[in-house]
C-alpha positions in Angstrom: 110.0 74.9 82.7 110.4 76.5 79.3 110.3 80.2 79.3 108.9 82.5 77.2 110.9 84.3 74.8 108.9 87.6 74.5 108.2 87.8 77.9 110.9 87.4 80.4 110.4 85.8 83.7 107.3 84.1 82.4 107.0 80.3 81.2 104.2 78.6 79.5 102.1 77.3 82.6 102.3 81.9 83.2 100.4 82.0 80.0 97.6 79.0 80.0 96.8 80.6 83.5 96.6 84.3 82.6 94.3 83.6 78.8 92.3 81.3 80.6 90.9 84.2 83.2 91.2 86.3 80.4 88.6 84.5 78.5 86.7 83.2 81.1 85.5 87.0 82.9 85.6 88.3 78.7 83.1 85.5 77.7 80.7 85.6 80.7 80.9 89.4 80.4 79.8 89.7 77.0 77.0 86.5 77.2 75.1 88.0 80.5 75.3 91.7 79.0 77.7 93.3 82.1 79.1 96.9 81.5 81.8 97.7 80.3 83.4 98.7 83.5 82.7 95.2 85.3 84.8 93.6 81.9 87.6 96.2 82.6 87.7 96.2 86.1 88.1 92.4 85.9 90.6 92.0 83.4 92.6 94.7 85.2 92.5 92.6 87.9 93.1 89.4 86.9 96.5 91.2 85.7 97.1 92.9 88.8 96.7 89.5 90.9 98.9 87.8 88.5 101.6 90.3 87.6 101.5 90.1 91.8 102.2 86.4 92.0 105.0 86.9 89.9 106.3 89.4 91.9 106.5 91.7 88.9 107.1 95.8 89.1 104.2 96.3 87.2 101.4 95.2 89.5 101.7 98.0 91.6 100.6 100.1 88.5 98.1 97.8 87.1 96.6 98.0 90.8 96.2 102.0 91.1 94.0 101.7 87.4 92.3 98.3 89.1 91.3 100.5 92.5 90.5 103.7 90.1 87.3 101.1 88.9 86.8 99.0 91.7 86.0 102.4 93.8 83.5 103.9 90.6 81.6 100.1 90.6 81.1 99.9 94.7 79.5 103.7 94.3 77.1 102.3 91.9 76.1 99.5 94.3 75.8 102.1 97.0 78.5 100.7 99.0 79.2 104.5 99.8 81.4 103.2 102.7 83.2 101.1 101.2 84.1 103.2 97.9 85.4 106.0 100.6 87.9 103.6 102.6 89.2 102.5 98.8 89.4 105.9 98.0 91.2 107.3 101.4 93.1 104.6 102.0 93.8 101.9 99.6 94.3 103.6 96.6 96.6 106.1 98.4 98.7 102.9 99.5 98.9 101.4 96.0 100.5 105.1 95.0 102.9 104.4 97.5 103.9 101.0 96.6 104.7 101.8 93.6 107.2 104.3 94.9 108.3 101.6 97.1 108.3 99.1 95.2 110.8 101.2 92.4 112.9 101.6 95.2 113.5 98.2 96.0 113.7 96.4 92.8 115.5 93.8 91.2 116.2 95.6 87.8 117.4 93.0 86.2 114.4 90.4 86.2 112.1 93.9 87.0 110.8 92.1 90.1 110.3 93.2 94.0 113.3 92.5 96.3 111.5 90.1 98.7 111.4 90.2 102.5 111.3 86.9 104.5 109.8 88.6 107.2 108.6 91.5 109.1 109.9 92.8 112.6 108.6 91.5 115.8 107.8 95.0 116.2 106.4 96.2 113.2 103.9 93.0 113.2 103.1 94.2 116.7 102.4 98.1 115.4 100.4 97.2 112.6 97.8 94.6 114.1 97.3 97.2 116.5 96.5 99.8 114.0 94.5 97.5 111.9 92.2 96.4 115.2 92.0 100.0 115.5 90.7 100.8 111.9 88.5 97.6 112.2 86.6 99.3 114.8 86.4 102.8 113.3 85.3 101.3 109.7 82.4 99.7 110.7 81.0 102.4 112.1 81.7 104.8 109.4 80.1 102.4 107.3 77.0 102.2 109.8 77.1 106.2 109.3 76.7 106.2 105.6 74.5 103.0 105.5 76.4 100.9 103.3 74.6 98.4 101.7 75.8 94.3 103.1 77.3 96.0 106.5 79.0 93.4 107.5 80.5 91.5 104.4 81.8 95.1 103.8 83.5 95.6 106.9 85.2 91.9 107.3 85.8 92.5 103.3 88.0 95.9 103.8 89.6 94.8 106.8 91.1 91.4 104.9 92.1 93.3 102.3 94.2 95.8 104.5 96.3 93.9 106.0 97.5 91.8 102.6 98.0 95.4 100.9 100.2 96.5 103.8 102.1 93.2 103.2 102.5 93.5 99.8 103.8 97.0 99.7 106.0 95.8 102.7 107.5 93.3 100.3 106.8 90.4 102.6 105.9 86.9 101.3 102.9 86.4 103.4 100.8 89.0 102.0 99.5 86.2 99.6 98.1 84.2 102.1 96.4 87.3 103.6 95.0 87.9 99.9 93.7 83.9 100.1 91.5 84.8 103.0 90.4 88.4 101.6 89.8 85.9 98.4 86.8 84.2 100.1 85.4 87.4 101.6 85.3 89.9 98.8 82.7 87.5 96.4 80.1 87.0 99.1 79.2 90.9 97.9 78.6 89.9 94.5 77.3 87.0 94.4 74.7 88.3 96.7 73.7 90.6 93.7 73.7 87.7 91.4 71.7 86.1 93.9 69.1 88.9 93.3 69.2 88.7 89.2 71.8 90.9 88.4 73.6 88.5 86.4 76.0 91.4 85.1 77.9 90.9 88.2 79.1 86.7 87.4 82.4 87.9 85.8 83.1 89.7 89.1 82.4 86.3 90.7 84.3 84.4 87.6 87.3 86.4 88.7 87.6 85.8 92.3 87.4 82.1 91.5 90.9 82.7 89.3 92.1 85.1 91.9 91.9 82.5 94.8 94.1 80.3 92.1 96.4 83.2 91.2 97.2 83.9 94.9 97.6 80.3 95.6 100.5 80.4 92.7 101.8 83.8 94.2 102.4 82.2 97.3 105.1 79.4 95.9 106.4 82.2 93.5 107.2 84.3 95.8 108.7 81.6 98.1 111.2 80.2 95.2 111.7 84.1 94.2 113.0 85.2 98.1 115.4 81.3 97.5 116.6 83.1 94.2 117.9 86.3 95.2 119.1 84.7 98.5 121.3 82.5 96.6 122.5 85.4 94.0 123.2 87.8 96.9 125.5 84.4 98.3 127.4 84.2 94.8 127.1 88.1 93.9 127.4 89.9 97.1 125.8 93.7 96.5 128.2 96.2 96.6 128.0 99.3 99.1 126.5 101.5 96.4 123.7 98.8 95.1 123.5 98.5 99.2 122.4 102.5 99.0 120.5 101.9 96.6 118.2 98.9 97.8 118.2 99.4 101.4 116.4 96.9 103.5 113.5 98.9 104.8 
């Protein structure tokens, strides 16, 4: 497919995808009267999901500024518990990724190095941590009586493990995003449900995200094929070795 001359690595099909979210969560925003935080927290992360599926440097930034409102717009619901572990946790892990992620980059196409896989032992260590964390969110979010208990608990523990994954580099951290995908809008269409009709672009955008993520997931697949086959013609030298290692 054609690409894009003024922006590299994206092609036309890129572009129909990304406007059309744009316009869709800007249009319902403005015609059911939502702040202006809902608009920006959407639009910031309809780019985050995308620039993600394209495996593109910049999501990791766009995702810090994504969290910054997410956090400020589950306060105002009063999901107190919930606005902590994005707070304490997440955001602290987007910081990192984009440490990470600068680390392990390809800088010619500014994309993340892909991982096929993780470690036996690493998928071991982390499902053990995340069980663990499982069990101590939902009762700090029983503590602070967070409002939709359990669609806030099953919500932050979906979205740990695909974060984790995408700051690990590893392909599968879009299909852990597809089942945080149909989590995550059962908290705002419940207030929707109630008449706070503010909140359909936040539903709007989970709709594009499940398609975004579903796109990531092939993108990040034919990327990993990519830089497989450059690293057969080109093999890395041992200082671009140093400077990308594997971990």
């Amino acid at each position: 497919m054609k690409k894009l001359k003024t922006w590299k690595g994206y092609n036309w099909l890129d572009l129909v995808l990304i406007l059309s979210g744009i316009i869709a969560v800007t249009v319902t925003g403005i015609l059911f009267k939502s702040e202006w935080f809902i608009i920006a927290n959407t639009l910031l992360g309809l780019l985050c999901v995308f620039t993600q599926a394209k495996g593109k440097i910049a999501t990791q930034f766009i995702g810090v500024a994504y969290f910054c409102f997410y956090i400020y717009i589950c306060y105002t619901q009063k999901f107190y518990g919930e606005a902590l572990l994005y707070l304490i946790i997440m955001l602290p892990m987007y910081i990192y990724g984009v440490i990470h992620w600068l680390a392990h980059r390809d800088k010619q196409d500014n994309v993340v190095i892909v991982r096929s896989n993780l470690s036996k032992k690493e998928w071991l260590f982390s499902s053990l941590a995340f069980v663990g964390v499982g069990v101590a969110v939902f009762f700090i979010l029983r503590a602070l009586q967070t409002n939709q208990l359990v669609t806030n608990t099953f919500s932050f523990l979906s979205m740990l493990p695909a974060v984790y994954l995408l700051i690990r580099r590893c392909k599968w951290n879009q299909v852990a995003f597809l089942i945080n995908d149909f989590i995550v809008p059962i908290l705002w269409i419940f207030l929707v449900v109630q008449g706070d009709l503010s909140f359909i672009p936040m539903c709007i955008y989970h709709v594009f995200q499940i398609a975004y993520d579903v796109y990531g997931l092939f993108e990040w697949i034919k990327l990993e094929k990519k830089q497989k086959q450059e690293i057969v013609l080109n093999p890395p030298t041992d200082e671009e070795n140093n400077e990308n290692p594997s971990v």
